[in-house]
PDB file of N, CA, C and O in Angstrom, chain B, residues numbered from 101:
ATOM      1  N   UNK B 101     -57.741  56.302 -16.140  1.00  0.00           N
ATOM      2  CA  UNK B 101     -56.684  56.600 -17.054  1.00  0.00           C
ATOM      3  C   UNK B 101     -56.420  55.376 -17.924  1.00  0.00           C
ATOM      4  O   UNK B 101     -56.458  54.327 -17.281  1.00  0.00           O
ATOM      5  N   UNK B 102     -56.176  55.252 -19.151  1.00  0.00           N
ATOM      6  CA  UNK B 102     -55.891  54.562 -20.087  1.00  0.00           C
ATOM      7  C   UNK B 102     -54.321  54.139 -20.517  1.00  0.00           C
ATOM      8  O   UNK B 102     -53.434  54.874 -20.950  1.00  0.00           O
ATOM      9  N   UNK B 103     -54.297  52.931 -20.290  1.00  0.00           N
ATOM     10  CA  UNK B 103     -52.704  52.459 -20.347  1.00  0.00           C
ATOM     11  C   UNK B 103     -53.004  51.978 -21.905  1.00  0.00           C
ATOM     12  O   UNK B 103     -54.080  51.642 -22.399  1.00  0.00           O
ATOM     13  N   UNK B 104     -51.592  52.062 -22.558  1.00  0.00           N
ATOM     14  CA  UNK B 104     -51.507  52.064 -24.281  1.00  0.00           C
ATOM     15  C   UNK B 104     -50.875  50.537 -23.581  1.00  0.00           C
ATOM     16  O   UNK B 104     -50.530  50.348 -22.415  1.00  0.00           O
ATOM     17  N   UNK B 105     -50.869  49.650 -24.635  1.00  0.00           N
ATOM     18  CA  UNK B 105     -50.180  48.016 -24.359  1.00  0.00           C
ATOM     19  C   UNK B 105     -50.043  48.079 -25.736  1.00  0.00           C
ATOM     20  O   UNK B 105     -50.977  48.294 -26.509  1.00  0.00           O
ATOM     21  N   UNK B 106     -48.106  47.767 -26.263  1.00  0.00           N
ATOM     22  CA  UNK B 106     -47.455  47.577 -27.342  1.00  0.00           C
ATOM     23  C   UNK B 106     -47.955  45.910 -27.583  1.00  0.00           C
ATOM     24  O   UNK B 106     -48.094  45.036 -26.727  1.00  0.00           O
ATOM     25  N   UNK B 107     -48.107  45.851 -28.668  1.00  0.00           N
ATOM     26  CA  UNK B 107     -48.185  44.504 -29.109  1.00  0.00           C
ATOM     27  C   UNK B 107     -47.328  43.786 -29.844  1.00  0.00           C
ATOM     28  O   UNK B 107     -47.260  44.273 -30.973  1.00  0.00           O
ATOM     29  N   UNK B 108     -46.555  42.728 -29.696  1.00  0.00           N
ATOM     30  CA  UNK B 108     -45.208  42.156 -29.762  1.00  0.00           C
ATOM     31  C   UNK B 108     -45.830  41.068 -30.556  1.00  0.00           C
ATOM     32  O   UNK B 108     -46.588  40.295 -29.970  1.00  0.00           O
ATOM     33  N   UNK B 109     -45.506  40.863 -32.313  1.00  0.00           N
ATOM     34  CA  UNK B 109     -45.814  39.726 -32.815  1.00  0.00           C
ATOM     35  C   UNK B 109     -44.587  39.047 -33.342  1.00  0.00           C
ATOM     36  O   UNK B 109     -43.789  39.880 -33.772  1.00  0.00           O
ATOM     37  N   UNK B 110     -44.092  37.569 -33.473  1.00  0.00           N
ATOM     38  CA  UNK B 110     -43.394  37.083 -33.957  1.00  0.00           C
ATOM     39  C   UNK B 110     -43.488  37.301 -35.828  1.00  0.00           C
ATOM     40  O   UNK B 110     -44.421  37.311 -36.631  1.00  0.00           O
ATOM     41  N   UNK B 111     -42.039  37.448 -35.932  1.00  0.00           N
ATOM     42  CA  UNK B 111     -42.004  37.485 -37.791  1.00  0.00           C
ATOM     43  C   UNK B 111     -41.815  36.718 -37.956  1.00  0.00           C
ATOM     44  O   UNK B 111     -40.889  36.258 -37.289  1.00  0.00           O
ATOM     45  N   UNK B 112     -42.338  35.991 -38.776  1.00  0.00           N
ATOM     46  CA  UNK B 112     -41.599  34.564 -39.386  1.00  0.00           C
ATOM     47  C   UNK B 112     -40.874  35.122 -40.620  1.00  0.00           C
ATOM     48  O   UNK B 112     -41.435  35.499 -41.649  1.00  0.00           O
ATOM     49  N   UNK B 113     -39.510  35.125 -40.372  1.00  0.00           N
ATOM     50  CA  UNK B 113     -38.411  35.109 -41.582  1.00  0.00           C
ATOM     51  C   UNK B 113     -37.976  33.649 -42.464  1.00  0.00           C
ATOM     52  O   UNK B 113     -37.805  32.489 -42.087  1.00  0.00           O
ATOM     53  N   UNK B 114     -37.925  34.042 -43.262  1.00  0.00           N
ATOM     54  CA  UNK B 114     -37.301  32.608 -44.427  1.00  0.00           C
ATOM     55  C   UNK B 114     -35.789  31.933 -43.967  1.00  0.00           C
ATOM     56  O   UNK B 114     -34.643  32.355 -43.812  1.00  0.00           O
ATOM     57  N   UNK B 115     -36.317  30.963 -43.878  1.00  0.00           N
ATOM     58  CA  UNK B 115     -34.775  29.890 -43.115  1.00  0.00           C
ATOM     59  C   UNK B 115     -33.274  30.129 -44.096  1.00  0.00           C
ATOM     60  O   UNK B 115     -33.354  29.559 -45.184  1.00  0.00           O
ATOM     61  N   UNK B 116     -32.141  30.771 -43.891  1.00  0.00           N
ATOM     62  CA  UNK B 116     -30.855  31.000 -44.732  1.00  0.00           C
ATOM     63  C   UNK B 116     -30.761  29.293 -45.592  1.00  0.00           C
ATOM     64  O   UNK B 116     -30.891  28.117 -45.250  1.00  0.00           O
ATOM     65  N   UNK B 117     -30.507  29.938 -46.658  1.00  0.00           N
ATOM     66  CA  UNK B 117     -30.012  28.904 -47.584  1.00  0.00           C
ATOM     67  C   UNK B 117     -28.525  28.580 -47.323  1.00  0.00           C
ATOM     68  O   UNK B 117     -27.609  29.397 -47.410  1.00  0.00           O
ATOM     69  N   UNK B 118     -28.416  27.373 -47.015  1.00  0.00           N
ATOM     70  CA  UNK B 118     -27.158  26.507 -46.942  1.00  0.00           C
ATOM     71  C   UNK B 118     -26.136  26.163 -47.634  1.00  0.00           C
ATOM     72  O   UNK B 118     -25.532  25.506 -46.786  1.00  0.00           O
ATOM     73  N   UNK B 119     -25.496  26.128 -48.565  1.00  0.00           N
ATOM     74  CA  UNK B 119     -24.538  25.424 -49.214  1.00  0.00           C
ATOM     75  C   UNK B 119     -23.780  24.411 -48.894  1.00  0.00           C
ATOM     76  O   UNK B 119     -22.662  24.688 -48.461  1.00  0.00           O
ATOM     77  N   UNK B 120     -24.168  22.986 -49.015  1.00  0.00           N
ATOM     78  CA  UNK B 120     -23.810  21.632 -48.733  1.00  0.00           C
ATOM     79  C   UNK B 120     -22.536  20.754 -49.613  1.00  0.00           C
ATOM     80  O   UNK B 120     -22.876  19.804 -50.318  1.00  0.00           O
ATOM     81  N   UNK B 121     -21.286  21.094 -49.522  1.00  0.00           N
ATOM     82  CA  UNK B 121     -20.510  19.971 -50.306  1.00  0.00           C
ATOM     83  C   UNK B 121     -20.245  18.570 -49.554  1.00  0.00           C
ATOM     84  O   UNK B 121     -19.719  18.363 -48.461  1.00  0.00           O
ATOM     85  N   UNK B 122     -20.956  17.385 -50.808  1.00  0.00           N
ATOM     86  CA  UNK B 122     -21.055  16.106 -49.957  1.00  0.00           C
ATOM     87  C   UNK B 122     -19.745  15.370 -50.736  1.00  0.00           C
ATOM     88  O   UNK B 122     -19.689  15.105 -51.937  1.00  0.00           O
ATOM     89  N   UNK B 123     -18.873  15.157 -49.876  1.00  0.00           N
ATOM     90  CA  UNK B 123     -18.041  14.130 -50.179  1.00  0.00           C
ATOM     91  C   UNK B 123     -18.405  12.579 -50.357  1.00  0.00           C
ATOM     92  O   UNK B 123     -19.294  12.182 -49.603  1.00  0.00           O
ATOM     93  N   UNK B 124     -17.962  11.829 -51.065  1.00  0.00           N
ATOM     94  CA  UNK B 124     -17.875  10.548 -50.941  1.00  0.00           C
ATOM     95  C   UNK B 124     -16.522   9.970 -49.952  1.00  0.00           C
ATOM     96  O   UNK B 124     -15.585  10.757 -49.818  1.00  0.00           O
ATOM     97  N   UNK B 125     -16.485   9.411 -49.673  1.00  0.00           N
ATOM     98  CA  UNK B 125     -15.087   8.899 -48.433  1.00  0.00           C
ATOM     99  C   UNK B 125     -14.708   8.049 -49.267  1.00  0.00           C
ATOM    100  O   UNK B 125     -15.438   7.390 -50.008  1.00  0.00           O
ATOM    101  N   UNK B 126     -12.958   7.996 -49.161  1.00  0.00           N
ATOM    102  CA  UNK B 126     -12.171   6.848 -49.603  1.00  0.00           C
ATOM    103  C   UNK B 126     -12.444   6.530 -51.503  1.00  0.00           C
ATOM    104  O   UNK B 126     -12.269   5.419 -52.005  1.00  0.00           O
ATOM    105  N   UNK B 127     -12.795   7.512 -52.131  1.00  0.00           N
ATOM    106  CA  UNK B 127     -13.460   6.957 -53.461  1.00  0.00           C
ATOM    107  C   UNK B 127     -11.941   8.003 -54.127  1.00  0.00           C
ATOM    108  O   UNK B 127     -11.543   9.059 -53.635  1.00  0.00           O
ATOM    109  N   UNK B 128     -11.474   7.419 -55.102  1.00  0.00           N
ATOM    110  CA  UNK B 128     -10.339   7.784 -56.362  1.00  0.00           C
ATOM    111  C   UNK B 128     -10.703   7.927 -57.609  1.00  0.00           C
ATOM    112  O   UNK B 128     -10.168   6.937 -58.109  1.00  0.00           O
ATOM    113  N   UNK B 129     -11.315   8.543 -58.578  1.00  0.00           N
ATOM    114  CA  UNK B 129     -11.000   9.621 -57.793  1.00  0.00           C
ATOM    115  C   UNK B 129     -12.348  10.515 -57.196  1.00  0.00           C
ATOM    116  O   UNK B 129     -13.356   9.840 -57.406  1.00  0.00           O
ATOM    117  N   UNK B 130     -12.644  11.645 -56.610  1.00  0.00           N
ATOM    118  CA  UNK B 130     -13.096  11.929 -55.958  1.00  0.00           C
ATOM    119  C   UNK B 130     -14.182  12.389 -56.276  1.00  0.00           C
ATOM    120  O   UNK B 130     -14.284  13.181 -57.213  1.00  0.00           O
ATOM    121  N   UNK B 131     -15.555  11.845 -55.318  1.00  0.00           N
ATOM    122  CA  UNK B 131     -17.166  12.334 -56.023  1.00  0.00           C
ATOM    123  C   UNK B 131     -17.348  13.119 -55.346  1.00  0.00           C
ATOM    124  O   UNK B 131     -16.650  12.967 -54.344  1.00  0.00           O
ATOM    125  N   UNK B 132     -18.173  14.289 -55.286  1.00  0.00           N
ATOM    126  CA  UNK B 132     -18.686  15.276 -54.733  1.00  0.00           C
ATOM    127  C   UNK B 132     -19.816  15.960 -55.258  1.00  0.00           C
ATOM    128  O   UNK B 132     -19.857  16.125 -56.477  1.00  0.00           O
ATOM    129  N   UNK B 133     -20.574  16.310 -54.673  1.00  0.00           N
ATOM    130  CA  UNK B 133     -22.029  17.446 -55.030  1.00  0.00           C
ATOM    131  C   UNK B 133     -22.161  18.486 -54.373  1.00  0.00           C
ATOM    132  O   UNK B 133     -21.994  18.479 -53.153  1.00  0.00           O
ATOM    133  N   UNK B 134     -22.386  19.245 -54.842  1.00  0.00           N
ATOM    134  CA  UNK B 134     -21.871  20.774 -54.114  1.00  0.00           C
ATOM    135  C   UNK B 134     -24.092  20.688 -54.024  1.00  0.00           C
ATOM    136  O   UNK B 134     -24.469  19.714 -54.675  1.00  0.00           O
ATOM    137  N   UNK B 135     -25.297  21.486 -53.388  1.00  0.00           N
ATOM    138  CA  UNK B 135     -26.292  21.442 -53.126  1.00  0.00           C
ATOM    139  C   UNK B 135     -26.697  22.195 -52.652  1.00  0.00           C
ATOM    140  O   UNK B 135     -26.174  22.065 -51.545  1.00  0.00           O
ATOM    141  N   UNK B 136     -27.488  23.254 -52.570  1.00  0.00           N
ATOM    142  CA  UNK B 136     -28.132  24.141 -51.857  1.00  0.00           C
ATOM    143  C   UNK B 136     -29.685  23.471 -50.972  1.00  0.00           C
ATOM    144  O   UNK B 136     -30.605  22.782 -51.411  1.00  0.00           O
ATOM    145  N   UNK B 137     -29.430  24.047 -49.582  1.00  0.00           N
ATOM    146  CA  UNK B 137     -30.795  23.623 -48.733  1.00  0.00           C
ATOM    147  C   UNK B 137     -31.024  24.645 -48.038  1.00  0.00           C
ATOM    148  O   UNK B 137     -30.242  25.587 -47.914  1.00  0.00           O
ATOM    149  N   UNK B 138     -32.437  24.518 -47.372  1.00  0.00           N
ATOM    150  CA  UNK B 138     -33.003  25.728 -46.742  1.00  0.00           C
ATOM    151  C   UNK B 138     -32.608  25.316 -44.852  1.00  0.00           C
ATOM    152  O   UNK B 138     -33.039  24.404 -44.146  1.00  0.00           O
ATOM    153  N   UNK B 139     -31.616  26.461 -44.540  1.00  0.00           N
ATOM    154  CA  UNK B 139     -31.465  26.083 -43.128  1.00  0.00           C
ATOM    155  C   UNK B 139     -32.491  25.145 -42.124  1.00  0.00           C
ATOM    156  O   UNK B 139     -32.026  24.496 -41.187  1.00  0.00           O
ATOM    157  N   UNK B 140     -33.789  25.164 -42.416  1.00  0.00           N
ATOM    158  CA  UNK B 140     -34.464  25.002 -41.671  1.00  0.00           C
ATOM    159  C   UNK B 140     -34.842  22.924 -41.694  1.00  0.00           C
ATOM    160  O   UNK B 140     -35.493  22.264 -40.885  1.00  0.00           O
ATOM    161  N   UNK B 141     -34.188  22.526 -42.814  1.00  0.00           N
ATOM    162  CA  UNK B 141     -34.234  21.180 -43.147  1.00  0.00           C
ATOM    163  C   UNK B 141     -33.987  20.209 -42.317  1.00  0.00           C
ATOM    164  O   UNK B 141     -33.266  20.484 -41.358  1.00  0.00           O
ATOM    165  N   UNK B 142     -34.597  18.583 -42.475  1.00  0.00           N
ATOM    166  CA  UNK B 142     -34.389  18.612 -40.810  1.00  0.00           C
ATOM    167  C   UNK B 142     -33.798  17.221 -41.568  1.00  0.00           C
ATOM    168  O   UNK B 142     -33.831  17.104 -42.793  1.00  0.00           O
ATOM    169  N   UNK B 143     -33.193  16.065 -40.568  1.00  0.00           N
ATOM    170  CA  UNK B 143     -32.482  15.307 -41.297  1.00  0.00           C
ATOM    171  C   UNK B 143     -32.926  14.033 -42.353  1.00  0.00           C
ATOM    172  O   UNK B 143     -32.189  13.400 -43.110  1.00  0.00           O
ATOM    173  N   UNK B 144     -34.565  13.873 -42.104  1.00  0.00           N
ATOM    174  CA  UNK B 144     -35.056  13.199 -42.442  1.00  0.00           C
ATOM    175  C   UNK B 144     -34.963  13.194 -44.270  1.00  0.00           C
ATOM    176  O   UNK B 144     -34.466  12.401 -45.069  1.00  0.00           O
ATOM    177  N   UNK B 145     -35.835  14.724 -44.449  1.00  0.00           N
ATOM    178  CA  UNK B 145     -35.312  15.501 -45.709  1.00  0.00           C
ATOM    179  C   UNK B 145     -33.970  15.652 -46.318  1.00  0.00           C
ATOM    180  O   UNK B 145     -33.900  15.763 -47.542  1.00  0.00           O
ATOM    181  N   UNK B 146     -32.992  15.665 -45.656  1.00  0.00           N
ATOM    182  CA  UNK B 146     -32.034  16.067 -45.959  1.00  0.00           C
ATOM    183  C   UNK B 146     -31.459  14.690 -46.774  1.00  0.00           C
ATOM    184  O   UNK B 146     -30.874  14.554 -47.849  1.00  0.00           O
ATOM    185  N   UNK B 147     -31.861  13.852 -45.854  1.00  0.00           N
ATOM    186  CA  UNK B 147     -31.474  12.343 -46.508  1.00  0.00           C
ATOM    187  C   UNK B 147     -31.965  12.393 -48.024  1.00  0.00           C
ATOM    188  O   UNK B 147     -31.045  12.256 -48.831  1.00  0.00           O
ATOM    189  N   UNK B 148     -32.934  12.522 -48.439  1.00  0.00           N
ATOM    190  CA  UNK B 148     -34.171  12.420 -49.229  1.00  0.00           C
ATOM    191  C   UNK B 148     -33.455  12.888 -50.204  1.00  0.00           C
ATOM    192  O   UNK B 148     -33.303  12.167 -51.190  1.00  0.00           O
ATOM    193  N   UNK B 149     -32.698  14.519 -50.157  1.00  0.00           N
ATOM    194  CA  UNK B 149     -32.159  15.857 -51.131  1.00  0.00           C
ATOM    195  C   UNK B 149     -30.996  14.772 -51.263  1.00  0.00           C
ATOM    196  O   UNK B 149     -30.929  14.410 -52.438  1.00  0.00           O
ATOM    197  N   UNK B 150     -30.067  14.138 -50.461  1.00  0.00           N
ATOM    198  CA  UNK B 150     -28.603  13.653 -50.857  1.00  0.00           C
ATOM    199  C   UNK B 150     -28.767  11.940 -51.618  1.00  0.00           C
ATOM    200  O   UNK B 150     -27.853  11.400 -52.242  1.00  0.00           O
ATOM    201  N   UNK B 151     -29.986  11.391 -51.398  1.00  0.00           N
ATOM    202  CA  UNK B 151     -30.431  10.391 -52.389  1.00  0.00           C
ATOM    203  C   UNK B 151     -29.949  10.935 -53.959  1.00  0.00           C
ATOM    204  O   UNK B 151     -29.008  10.630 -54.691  1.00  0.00           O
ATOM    205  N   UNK B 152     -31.071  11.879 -54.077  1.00  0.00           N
ATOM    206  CA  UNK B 152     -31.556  12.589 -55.284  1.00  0.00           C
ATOM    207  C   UNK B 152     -30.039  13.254 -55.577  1.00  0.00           C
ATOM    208  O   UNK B 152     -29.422  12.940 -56.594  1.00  0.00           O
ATOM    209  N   UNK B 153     -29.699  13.847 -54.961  1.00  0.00           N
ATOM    210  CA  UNK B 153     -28.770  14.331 -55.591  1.00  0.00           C
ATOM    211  C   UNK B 153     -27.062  13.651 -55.778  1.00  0.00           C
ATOM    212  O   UNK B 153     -25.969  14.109 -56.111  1.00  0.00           O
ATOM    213  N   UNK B 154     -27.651  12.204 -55.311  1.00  0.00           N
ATOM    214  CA  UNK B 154     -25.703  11.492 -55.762  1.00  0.00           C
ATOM    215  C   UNK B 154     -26.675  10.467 -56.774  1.00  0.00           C
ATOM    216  O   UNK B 154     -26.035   9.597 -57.364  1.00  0.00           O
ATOM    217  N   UNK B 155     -27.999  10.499 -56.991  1.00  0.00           N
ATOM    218  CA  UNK B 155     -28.563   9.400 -58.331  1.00  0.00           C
ATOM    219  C   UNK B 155     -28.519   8.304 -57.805  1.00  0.00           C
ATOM    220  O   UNK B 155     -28.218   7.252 -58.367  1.00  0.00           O
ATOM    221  N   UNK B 156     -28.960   8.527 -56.130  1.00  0.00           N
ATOM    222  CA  UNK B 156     -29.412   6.963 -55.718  1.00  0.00           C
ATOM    223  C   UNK B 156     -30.917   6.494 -55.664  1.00  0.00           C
ATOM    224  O   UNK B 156     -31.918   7.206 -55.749  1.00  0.00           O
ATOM    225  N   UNK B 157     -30.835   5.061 -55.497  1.00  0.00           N
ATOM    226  CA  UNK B 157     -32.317   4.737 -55.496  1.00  0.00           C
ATOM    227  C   UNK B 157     -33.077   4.455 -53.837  1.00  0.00           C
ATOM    228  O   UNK B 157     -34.258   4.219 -53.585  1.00  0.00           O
ATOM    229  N   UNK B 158     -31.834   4.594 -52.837  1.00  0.00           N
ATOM    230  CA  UNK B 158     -32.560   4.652 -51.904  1.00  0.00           C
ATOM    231  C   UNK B 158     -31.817   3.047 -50.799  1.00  0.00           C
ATOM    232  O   UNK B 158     -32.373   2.610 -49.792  1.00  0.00           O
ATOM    233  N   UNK B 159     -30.547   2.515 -51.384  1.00  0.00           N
ATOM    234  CA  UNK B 159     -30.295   1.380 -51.049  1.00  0.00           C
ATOM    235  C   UNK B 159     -29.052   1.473 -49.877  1.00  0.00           C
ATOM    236  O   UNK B 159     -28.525   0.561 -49.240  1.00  0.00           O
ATOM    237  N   UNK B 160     -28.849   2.649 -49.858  1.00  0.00           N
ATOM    238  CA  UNK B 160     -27.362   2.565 -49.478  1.00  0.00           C
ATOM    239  C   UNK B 160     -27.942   2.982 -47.902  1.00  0.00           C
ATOM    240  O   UNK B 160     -28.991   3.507 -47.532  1.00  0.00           O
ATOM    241  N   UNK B 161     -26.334   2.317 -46.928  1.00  0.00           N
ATOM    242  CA  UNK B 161     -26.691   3.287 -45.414  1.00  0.00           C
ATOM    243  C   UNK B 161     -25.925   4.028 -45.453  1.00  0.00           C
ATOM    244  O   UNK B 161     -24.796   4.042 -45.942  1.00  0.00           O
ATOM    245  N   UNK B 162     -26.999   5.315 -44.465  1.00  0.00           N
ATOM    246  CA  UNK B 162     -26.246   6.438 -44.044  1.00  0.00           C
ATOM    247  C   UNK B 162     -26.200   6.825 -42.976  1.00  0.00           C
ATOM    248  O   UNK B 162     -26.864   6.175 -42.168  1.00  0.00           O
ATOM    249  N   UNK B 163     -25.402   8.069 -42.425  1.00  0.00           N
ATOM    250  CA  UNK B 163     -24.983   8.660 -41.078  1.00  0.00           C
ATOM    251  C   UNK B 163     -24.790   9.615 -41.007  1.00  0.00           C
ATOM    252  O   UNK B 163     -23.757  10.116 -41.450  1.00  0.00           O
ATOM    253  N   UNK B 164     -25.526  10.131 -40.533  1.00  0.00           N
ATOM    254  CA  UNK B 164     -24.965  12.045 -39.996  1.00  0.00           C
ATOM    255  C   UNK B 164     -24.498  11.869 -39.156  1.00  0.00           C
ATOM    256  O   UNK B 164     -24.799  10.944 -38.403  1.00  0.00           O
ATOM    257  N   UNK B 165     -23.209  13.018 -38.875  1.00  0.00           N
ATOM    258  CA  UNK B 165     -22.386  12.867 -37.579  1.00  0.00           C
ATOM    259  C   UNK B 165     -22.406  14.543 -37.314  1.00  0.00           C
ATOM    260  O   UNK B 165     -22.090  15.369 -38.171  1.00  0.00           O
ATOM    261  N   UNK B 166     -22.784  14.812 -36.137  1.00  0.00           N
ATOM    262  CA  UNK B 166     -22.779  16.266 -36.003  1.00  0.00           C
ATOM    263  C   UNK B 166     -22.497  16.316 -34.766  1.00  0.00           C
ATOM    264  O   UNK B 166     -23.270  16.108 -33.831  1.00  0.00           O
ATOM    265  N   UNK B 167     -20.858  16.722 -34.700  1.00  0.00           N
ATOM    266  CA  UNK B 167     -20.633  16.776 -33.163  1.00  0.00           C
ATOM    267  C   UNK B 167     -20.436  15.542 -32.765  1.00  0.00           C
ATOM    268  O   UNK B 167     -20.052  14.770 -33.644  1.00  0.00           O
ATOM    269  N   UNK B 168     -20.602  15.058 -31.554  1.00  0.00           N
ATOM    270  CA  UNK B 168     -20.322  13.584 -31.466  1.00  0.00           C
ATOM    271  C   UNK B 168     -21.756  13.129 -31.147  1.00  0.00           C
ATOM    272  O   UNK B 168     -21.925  12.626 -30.036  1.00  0.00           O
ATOM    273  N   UNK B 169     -22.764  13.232 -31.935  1.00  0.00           N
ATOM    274  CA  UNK B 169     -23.827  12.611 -31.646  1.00  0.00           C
ATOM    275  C   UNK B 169     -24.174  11.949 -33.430  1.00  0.00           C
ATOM    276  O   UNK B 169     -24.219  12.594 -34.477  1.00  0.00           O
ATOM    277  N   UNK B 170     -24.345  10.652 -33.232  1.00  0.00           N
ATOM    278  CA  UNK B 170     -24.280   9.870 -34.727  1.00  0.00           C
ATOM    279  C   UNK B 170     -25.863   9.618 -34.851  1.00  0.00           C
ATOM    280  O   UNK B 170     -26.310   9.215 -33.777  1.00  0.00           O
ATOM    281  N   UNK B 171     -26.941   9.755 -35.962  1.00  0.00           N
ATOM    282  CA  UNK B 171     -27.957   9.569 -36.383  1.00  0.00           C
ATOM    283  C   UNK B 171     -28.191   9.014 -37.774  1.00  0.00           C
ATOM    284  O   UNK B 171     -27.695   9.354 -38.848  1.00  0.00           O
ATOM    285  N   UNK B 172     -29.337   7.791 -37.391  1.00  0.00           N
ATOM    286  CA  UNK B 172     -28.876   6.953 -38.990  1.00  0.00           C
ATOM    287  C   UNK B 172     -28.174   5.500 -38.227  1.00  0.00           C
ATOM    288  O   UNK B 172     -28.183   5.192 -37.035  1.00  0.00           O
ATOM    289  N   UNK B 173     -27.616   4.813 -39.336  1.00  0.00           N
ATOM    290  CA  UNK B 173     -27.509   3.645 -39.436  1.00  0.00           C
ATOM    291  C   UNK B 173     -25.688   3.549 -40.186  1.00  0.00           C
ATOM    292  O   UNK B 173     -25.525   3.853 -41.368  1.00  0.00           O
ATOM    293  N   UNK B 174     -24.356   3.048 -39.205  1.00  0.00           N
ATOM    294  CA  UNK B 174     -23.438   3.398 -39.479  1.00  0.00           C
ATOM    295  C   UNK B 174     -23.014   2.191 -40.422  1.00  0.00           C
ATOM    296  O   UNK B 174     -23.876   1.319 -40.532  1.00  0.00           O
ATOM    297  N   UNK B 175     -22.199   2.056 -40.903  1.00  0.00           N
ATOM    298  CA  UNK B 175     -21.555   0.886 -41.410  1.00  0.00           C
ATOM    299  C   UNK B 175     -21.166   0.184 -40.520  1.00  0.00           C
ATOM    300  O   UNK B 175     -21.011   0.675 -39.402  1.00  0.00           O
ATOM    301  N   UNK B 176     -20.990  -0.703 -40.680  1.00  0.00           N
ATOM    302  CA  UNK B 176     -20.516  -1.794 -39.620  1.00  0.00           C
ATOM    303  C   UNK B 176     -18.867  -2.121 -40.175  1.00  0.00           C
ATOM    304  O   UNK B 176     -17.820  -2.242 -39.538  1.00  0.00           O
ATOM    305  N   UNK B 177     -19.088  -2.181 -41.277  1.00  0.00           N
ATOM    306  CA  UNK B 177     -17.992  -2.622 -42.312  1.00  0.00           C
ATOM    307  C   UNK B 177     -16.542  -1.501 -41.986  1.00  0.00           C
ATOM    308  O   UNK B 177     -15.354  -1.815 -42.067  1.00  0.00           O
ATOM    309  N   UNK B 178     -17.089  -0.238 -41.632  1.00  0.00           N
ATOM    310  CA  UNK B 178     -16.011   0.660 -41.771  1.00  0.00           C
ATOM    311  C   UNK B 178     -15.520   0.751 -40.058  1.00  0.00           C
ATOM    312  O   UNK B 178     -16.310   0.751 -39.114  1.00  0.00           O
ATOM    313  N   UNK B 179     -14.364   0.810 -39.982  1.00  0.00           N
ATOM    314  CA  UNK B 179     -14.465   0.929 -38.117  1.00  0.00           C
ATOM    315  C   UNK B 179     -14.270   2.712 -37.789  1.00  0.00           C
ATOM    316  O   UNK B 179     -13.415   3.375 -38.377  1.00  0.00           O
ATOM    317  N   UNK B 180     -14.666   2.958 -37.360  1.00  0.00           N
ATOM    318  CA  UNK B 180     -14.452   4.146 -36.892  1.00  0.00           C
ATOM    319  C   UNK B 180     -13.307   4.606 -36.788  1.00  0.00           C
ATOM    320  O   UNK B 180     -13.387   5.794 -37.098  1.00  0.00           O
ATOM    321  N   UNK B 181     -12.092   4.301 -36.481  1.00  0.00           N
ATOM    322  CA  UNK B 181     -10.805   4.570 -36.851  1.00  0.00           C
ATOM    323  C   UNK B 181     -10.346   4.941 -37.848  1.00  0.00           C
ATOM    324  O   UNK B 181      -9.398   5.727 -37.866  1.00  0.00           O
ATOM    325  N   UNK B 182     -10.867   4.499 -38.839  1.00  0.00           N
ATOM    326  CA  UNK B 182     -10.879   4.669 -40.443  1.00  0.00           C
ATOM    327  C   UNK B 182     -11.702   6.273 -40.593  1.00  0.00           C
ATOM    328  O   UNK B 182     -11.944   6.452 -41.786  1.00  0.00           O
ATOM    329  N   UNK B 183     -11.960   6.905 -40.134  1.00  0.00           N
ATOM    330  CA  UNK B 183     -12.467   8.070 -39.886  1.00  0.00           C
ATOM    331  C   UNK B 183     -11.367   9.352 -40.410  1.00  0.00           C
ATOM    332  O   UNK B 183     -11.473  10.172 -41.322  1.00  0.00           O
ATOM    333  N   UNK B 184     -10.333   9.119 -39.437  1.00  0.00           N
ATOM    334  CA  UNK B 184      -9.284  10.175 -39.532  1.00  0.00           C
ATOM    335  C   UNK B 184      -9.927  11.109 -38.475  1.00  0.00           C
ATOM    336  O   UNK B 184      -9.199  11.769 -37.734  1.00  0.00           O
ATOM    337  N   UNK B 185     -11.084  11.168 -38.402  1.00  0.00           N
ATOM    338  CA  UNK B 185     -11.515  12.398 -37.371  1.00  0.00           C
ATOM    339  C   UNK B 185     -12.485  13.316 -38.622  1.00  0.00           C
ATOM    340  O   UNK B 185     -13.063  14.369 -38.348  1.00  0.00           O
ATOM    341  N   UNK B 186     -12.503  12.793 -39.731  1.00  0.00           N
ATOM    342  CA  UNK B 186     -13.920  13.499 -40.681  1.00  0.00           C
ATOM    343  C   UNK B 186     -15.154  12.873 -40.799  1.00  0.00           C
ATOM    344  O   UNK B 186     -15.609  11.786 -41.154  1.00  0.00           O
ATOM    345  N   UNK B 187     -15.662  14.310 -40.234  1.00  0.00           N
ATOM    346  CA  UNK B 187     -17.495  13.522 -40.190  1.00  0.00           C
ATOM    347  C   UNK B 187     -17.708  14.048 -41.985  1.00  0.00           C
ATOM    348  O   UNK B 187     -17.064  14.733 -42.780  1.00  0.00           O
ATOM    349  N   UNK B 188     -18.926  13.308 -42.001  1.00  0.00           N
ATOM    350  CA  UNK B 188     -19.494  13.555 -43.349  1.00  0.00           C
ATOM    351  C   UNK B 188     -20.857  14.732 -43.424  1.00  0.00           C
ATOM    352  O   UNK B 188     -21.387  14.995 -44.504  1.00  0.00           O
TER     353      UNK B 188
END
């Protein structure tokens, strides 16, 4: 007798597009870039898109804060207190 076997393939669907508003901290008055990215971006890139898109050349440090896990290179200059409790 002959058994039928369903075959189960993964879809690869397109990663949701993001909508990113990047604040500047502490700046008067206030800079911002509003940015679209593809969910799937990872932080390396992401750095790369927020260069390009505040018209830097690549000099400044940065920090992702997601949750309480910090990646990147923080200021030293700013103390963490100075935070308020907003990640960037």
């Amino acid at each position: 007798m002959a058994t039928s076997r369903t075959s189960v393939r993964a879809i690869k669907t397109p990663a949701p597009i993001l909508q990113l508003r990047v604040d500047l901290l502490y700046l008067k008055p206030a800079i911002w870039r509003r940015v679209l990215v593809p969910g799937s971006i990872k932080l390396p890139k992401l750095h790369v898109v927020l260069l390009y898109t505040m018209g830097w050349m690549g000099g400044h440090l940065h920090e992702f804060i997601i949750g309480d896990r910090n990646f990147g290179m923080p200021d030293q200059a700013i103390p963490r207190s100075a935070w308020n409790g907003k990640t960037a």
